[in-house]
C-alpha positions as CSV (number, residue, x, y, z in Angstrom):
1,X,-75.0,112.4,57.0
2,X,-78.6,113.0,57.2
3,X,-79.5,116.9,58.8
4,X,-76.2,118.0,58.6
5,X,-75.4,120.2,55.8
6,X,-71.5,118.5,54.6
7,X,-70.3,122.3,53.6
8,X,-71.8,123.8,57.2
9,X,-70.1,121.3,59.0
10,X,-66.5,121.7,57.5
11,X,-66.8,125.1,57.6
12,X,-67.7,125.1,61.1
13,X,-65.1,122.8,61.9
14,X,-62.6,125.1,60.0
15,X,-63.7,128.0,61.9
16,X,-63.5,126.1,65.2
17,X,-59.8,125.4,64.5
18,X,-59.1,128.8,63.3
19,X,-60.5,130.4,66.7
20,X,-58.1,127.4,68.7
21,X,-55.2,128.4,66.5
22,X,-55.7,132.4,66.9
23,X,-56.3,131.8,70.9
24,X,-53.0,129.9,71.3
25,X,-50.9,132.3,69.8
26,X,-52.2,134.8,71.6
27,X,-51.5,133.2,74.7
28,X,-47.7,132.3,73.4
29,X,-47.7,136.0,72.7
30,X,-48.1,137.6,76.2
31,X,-44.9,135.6,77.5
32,X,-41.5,136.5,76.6
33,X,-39.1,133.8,75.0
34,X,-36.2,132.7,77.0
35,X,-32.5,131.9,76.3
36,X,-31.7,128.7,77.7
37,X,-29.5,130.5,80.4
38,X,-32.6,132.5,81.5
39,X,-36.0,131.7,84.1
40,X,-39.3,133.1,84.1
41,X,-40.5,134.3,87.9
42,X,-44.0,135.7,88.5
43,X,-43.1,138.9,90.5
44,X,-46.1,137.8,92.4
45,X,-43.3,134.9,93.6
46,X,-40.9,137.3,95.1
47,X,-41.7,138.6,98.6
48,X,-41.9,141.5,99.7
49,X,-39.1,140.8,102.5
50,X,-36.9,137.6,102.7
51,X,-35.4,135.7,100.1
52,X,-36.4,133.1,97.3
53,X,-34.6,130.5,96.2
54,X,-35.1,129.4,92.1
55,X,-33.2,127.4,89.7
56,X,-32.1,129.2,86.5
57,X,-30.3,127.0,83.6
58,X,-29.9,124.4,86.7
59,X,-28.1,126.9,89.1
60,X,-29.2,128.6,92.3
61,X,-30.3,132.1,92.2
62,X,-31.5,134.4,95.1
63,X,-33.9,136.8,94.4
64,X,-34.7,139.3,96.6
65,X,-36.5,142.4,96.6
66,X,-34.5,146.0,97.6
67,X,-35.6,149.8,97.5
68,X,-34.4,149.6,93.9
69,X,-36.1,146.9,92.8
70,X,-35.8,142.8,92.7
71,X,-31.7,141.7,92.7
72,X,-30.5,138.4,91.9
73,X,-27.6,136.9,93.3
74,X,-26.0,133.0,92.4
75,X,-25.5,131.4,95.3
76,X,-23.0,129.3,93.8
77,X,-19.3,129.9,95.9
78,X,-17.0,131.4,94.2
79,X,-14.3,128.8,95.2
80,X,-15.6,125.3,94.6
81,X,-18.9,126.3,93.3
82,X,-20.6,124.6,96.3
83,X,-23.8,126.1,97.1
84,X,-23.9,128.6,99.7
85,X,-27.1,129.0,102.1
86,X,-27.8,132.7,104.0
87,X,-27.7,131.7,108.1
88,X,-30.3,134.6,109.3
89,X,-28.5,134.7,112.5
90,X,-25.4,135.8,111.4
91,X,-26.5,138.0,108.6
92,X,-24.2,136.4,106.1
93,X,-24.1,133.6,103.4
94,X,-21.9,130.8,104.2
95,X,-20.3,127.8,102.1
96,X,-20.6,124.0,103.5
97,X,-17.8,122.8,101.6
98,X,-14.8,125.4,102.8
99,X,-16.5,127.6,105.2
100,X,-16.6,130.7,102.5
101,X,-18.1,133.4,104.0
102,X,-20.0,136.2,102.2
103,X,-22.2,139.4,103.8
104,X,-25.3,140.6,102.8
105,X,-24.2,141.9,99.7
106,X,-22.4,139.0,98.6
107,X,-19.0,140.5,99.2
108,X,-16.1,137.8,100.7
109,X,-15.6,138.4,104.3
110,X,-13.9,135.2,104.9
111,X,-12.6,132.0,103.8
112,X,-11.2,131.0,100.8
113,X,-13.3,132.0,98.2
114,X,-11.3,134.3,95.6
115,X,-14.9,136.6,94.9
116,X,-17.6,137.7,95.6
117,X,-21.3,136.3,94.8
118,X,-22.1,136.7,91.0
119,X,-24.8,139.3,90.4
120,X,-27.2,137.8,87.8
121,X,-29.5,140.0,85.2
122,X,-32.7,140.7,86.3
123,X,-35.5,142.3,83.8
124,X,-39.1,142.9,84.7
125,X,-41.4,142.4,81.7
126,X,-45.0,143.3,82.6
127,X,-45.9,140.8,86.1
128,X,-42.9,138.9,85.3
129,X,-39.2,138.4,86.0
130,X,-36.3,136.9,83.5
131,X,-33.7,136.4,85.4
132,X,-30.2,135.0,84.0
133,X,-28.7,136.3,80.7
């Protein structure tokens, strides 16, 4: 290696490496690590009004934002675990397999479904959401 200084050049390679190493843990640092069970949503992601649909451990989730903060909601039925969808015009969520219906607050209100629409954790942790438990 003619110019190049053997020592220099591992050392600068060393460093190099060092730097790469120190920046990627940094990064892994500033998210949060997740149970399998759980998602991480930018709260960026979550409108202000209206809902959004995500996928948590495979399952639908709502989220939506309220006075109090961002609520989640499965949309899975109660009944059959068919997935429910929100029909605007009525106001209320409603089950294609059965005809489960649930209002706004995911409380039955008809059908055969035998409860309500399961609440699911929600934790803010700095811009972000983890949602499931």
């Amino acid at each position: 290696m003619s110019g190049v200084d053997r020592r220099e050049l591992l050392l600068a390679l060393a460093g190099g490496g060092a730097l790469t190493a120190a920046a990627t843990l940094a990064g892994c640092s500033k998210k949060p690590a997740l149970k399998p069970t759980q998602a991480l949503v930018p709260l960026s992601d979550v409108p202000k009004t209206g809902r959004t649909k995500i996928l948590v451990a495979g399952r639908p989730v709502e989220l939506r934002r309220t006075e109090k903060g961002v609520v989640a909601r499965s949309l899975l039925c109660s009944h059959f675990g068919c997935t429910v969808a929100w029909n605007e015009e009525r106001q209320v969520y409603v089950c294609p397999c059965h005809e489960g219906v649930y209002d706004a607050s995911g409380a039955v209100v008809g059908g055969p479904p035998p409860q309500g629409l399961a609440s699911v954790p929600v934790v803010v942790s700095g811009d972000d959401l983890i949602v499931g438990a």
